[in-house]
N, C-alpha and C positions, 0 to 999 in steps of 0.2 A: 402697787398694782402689778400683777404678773400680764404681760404682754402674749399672746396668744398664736401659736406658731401654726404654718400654714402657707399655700402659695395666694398670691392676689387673685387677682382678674387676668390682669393683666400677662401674669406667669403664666396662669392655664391657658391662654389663649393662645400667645406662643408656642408652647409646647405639642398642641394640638397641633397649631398648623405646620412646627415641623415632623410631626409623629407622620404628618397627611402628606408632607413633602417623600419622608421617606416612602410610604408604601407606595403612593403614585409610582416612585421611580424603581421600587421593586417589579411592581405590575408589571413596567414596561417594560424590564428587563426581562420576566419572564415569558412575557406574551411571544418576546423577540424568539425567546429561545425555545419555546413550543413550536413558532412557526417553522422556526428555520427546522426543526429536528422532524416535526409531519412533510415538510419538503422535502428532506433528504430521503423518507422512507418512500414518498411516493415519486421521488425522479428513481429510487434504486427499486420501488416494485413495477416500473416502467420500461426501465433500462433492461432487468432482468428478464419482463416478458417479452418484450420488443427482440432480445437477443434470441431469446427460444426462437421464438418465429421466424426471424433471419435464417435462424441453422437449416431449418426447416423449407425455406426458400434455397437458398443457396444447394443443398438436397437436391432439390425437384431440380434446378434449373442444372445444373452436373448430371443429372441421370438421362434429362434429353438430350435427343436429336437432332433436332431443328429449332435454328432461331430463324422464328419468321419476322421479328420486328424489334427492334431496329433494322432494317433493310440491307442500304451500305454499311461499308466497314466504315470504321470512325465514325459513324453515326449518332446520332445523341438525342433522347425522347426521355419523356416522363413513363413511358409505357415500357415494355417489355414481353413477348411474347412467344415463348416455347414449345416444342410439339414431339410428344412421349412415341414410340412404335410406328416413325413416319422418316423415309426418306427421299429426296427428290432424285437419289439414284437410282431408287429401284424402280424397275417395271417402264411403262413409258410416260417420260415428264408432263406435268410436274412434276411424278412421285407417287409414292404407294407405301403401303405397310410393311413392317418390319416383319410381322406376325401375320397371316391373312384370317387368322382365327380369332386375332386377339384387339381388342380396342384401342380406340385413340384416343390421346387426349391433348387438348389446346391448353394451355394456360396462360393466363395472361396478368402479371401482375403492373400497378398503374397506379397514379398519385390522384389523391380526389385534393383539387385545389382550392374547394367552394370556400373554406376560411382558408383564407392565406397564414395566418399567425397558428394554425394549427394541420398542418398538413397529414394525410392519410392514407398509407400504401392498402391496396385492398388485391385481394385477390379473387381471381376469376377462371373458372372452368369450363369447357366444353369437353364431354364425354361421349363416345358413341361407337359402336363398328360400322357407322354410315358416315363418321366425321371425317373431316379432310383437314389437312395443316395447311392456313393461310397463304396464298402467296400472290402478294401484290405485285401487281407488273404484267399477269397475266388473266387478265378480264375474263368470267367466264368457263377457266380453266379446273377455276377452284375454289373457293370459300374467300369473302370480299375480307378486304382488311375490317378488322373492328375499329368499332366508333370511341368516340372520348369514355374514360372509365366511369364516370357517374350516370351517363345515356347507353350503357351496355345494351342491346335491344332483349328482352324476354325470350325467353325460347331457345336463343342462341349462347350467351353468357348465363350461368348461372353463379352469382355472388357467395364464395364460400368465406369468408371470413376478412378480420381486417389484420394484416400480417403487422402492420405496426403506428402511430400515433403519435404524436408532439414530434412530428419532425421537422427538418428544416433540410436546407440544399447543403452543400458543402460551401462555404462563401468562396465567391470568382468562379462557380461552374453552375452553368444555367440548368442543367438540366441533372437528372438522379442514376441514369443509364447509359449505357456507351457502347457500341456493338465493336468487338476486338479481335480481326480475323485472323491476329499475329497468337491470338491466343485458342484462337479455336470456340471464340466465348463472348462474355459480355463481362463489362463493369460496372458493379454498382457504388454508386457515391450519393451518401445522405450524412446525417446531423440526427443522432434521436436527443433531445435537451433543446439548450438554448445554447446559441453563439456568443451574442451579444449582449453585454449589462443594461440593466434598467433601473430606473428608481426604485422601483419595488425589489428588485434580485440585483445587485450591484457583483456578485459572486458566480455568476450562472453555471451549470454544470449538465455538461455534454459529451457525447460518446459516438465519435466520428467511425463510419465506415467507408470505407474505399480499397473494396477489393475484388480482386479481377478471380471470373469462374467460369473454366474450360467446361465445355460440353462432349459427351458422349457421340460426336459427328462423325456418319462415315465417310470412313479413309480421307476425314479434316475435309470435307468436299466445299467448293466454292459455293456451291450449288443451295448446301445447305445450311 
């Protein structure tokens, strides 16, 4: 009698379940490698627009005049607040326009804190030939200091955009901002990424700024 060739039960069971061992651990190898690679695209389509808008800050705040906030030198705030065709030298103080023709404008960029694990520089304008460049310390004299950036009041701030997203502090420096009178200017210090590892991101990837931007001030005035 000829014997009948072929696997048992037993063979095919086996087999199956490592055929099922294998692809499981394919899956999960590639799920990893999906992830990680949509990750890398969207920290670098992050990173890249985050950078635009930096330039674009850093721009505006070089071409003014007046830093009305941070206040003192060495100073240090989440806020930031500069003022285009405005000096406290001209005219009698506070301060008057550069132009008497031409507009002013407030800017104020500021960290919206509401999630903490994802912080949000925004920015904000006041525009007007009636505007005045902040200056705190003198009650009355001139346009009050603005309030926290997420309670901007209506009417006075208008919200143009959000300059950047997924940031974080610089670790050891409380705050994003620094007023630098050694420099004519202010600094700015952020984190757009992540600093610190997690279970999830054991790798994390991040693009530190910390850099100091002289201002258009005249004759470097204390004043302004």
């Amino acid at each position: 009698m000829k014997k009948t060739s072929g696997f048992s039960l037993i063979e095919l069971v086996i087999a199956v379940s490592l055929a099922s061992f294998v692809l499981i651990g394919v899956s999960v190898i590639a799920s990893q490698m999906a992830r990680s690679q949509v990750e890398g695209i969207r920290g670098g389509t992050v990173t890249g627009w985050s950078l635009v808008s930096y330039l674009s800050m850093a721009k505006e705040i070089e071409e003014a005049n007046v830093l009305a906030y941070p206040i003192a030198d060495l100073a240090e705030g989440d806020a930031v607040i500069v003022c285009k065709n405005w000096s406290r030298m001209q005219g009698l103080l506070p301060g008057g326009k550069l132009d008497a023709a031409g507009l002013v404008s407030v800017i104020q960029y500021c960290v919206d804190s509401t999630d903490p694990t994802n912080l949000i520089l925004r920015r904000y304008a006041n525009v007007g030939a009636l505007v005045a460049c902040p200056c705190p310390g003198a009650p009355g004299a001139c346009n009050a200091a603005p309030v926290a950036c997420v309670a901007s009041p209506a009417g006075t701030w208008t919200e143009t955009g959000v300059v950047g997203f997924r940031l974080e502090k610089i670790t050891g420096l409380p705050n994003m901002f620094k007023r630098d009178n050694s420099i004519g200017g202010v600094r700015l210090r952020y984190v757009i990424g992540r600093q610190t590892p997690t279970t999830n991101d054991p790798n994390p990837k991040s693009t530190p700024f910390n850099i100091a931007i002289g201002m258009q001030k005249q004759y470097n005035s204390s004043l302004d």
